[in-house]
Structure formats: C-alpha cells, structure tokens
C-alpha positions in Angstrom: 36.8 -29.8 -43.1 33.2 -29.6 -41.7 31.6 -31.5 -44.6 33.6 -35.1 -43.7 32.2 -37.2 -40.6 34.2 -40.1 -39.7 33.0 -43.1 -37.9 34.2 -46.1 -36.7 31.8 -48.4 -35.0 29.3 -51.1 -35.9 26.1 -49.3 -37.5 25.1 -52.2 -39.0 25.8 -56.0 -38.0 28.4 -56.0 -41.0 29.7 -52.4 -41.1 32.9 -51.7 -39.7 33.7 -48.2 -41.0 31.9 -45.3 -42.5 32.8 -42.0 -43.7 29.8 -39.2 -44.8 30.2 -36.4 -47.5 28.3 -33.8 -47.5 27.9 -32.4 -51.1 25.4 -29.7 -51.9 21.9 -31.2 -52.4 23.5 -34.8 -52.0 25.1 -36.8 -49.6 27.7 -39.5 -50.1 28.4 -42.7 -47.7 31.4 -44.6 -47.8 30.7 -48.1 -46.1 33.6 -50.6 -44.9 31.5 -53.7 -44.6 32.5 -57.4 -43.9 31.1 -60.9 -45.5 30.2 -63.7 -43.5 34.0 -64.4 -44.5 35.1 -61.8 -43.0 36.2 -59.9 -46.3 35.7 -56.3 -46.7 34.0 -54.7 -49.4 33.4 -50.8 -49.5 29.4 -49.7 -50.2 29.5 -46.0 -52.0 26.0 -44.7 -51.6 24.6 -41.7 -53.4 21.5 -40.1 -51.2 19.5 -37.1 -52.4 16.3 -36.1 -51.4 13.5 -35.5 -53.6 10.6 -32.9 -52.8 7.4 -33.7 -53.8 4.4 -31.4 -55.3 2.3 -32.5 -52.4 4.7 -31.2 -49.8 6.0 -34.6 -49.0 9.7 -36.2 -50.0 11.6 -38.7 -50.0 15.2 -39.9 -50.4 16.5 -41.3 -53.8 19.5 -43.5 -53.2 21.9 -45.1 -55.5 24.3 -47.8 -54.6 27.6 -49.5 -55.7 29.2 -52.5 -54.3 32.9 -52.8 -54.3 34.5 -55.8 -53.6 38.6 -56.2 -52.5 39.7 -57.9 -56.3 38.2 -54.7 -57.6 39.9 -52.3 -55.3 42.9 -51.9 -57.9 40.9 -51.4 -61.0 38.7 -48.9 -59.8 41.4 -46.7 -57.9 43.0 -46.9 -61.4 40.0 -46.0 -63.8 38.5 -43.1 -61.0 42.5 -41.9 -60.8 42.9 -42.0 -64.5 39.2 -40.0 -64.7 40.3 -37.4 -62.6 43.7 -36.8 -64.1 41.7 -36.5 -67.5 39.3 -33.8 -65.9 42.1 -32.3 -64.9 43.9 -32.1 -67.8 40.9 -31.3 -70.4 39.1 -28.5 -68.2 37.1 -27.1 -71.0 36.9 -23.3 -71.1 33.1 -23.2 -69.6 34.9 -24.4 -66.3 37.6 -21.8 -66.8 35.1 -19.1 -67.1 33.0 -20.4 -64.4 35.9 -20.3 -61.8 36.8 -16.6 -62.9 33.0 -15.5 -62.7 33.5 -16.8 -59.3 36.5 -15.1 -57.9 34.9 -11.9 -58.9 32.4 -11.6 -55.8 33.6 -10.0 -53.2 31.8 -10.0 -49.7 29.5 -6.9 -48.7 28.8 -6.1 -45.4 25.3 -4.9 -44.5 26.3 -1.4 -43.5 27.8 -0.6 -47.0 24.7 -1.2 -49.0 23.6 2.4 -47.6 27.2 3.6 -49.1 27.5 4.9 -52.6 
C-alpha cells in the first residue's frame, strides 16, 4: 500500500515510532512517543492544508494524546464505532458504492470510436 510510510527512528528527542497516512486532502500521523518515564503514549495527528484567497496556505492540525491506561478503552469504543458503521451502512453509502463500480476505464484512442 503506497499511502502507509513506516518509520522507526528518533524524529523527535521523545519519538520512537511513527507511521504516516495518506488520506485524500489530509494526512494522518501516528506517533509512539516516550515520557521522561520512559512510558509510551501514541500522538494521532490530523494535518490538512488550508489555501488561502491571497495565494498563500497553511497547515491546520489537530491533535490527540493517548496515554497507555487509555489504550484499552479507545481500541474498544473505535472497534465498537467501526463495527456499528459497518453494520448500519445507510442506503446513501450503498448507492454511492454502486454509482462507483459503474465507471469503467477509457482509453484515449476510443474517445474517436462510436
């Protein structure tokens, strides 16, 4: 898969592992950090960048800590959110992935062809 890089090395003083996600407009970083305790914690980060009128942009990030006595809970509530997505696709989504299987790929040359 093209759109995961894997690292391991020390980007940062504290960061022991990362893991990018390339996801249309945004990006997605997984960071394995360590405290001074030598505790890991995982760092998700949501990047997207932002085009402004003036021709200028920027990056808008969003960030969420994890920490190891959460590691459980959340790998339970993001399971359990997935399995209801999965179980509840609503019909838009059904109809959305037919629309999509419909397209078939054209070569240049057969545009000329009728």
């Amino acid at each position: 898969m093209d759109d995961f890089v894997k690292k391991d090395f020390k980007a940062d003083s504290d960061s022991v592992f990362s893991k990018v996600v390339k996801a249309g407009k945004r990006t997605y970083f997984f960071d394995v950090k360590t405290t001074r305790q030598n505790e890991h914690y995982i760092t998700i980060t949501e990047s997207k960048k932002i085009f402004e009128d003036n021709g200028g942009s920027h990056f808008e990030k969003h960030k969420i800590f994890l920490y190891k006595e959460d590691f459980e809970k959340f790998m339970d509530s993001f399971d359990e959110a997935l399995q209801y997505i999965k179980e509840n696709a609503s019909e838009a989504d059904a109809i959305n992935n037919t629309a999509d299987s419909k397209f078939t790929d054209v070569e240049f040359e057969d545009l000329d062809k009728e």
